[in-house]
C-alpha positions, 0 to 999 in steps of 0.5 A, a space after each residue: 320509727 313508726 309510720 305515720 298515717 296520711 289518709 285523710 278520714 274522709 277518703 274511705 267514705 268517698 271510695 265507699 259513695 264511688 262503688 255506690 254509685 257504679 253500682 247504680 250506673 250500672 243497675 240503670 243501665 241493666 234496667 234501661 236494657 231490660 226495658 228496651 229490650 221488653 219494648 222491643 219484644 212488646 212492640 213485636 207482638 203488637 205488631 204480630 197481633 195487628 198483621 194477624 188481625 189484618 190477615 183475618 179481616 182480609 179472610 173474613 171479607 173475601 168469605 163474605 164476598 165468597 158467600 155473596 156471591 154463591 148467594 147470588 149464584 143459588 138465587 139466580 140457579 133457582 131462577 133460571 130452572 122456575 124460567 126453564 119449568 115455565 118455558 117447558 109448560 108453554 112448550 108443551 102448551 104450544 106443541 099441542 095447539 100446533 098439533 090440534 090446529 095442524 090435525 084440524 087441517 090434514 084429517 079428513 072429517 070421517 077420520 079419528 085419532 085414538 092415540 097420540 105421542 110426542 117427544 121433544 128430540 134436539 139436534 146440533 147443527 154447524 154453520 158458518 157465522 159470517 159477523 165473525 167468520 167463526 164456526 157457530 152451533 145452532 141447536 135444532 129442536 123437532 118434535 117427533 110424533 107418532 099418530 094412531 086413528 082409524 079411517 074409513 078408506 085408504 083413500 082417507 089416509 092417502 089425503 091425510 099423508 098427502 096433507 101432512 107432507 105438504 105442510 112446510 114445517 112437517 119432516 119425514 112423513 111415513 105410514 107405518 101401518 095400515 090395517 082393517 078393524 071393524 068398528 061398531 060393526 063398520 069395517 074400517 082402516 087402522 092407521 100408524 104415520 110418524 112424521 117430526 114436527 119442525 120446532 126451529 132453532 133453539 139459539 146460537 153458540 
């Protein structure tokens, strides 16, 4: 006896739209993954690249600051050496008033000076700061002078180291030498003194 068919016409179409639509399901899911996991990444890299971004800012602003500030270091080393060779000048300048003016004092009138030398000599002296009971340093500064001149008698040079050595800022007065030489056809004294100028202190550290 043949077998008869209960399958209804419609139920292949149905079972055929099923598989369709599981394979959509899950093509859209495959999709929705795909695109979260692209978000995921893309989001990532947006954030690397805002970090980087941040870090270069930060970089570039410390260079700044950095190159700021050695700006003002050059500028103020530039300044501080124009003080320093202007002080050196009023220095100098003020070394030889005092020494005119202390040779004005001490020489006789028949005395002459043929050569004249300097030198600036700076000493460190340790002291007690009493403010802060603290040990501080004086810097000592003296000018070192070394004199040559003729006289006509010992007794000129005599009253010139006399002089010399009762000014309250001359140190260590000293005849080096003391010679004849005949002048214009005049015999006179040949004469050396050292002796260091008091300068006073340079500052306290």
């Amino acid at each position: 006896m043949r077998e008869m068919d209960f399958v209804p016409s419609w139920y292949p179409l149905m079972r055929r739209r099923k598989r369709w639509l599981k394979l959509q399901i899950t093509a859209t899911l495959v999709s929705v993954v795909a695109l979260s996991g692209w978000m995921l990444e893309s989001r990532a890299s947006v954030k690397a690249k805002r970090d980087l971004r941040v870090l270069l800012d930060m970089k570039l602003t410390q260079s700044s600051e950095e190159l700021h500030l050695l700006s003002e270091q050059v500028e103020l080393k530039a300044q501080l050496q124009k003080q320093k060779q202007i002080m050196d000048r009023v220095g100098r300048h003020v070394e030889s008033s005092r020494m005119l003016a202390l040779f004005e004092k001490t020489l006789t009138p028949e005395m002459s000076v043929t050569e004249l030398k300097m030198d600036t000599m700076e000493s460190v002296r340790k002291g007690s700061n009493e403010s802060d009971s603290r040990t501080a340093t004086a810097i000592e500064r003296r000018l070192l002078v070394n004199v040559s001149g003729v006289a006509p008698t010992d007794l000129d040079i005599s009253e010139f180291l006399e002089r010399l050595s009762k000014v309250r800022f001359c140190e260590n007065v000293q005849l080096l030498e003391a010679s004849d030489i005949t002048q214009d056809s005049h015999r006179m004294r040949k004469f050396a003194v050292t002796f260091a100028l008091h300068l006073g202190d340079g500052g306290v550290q």
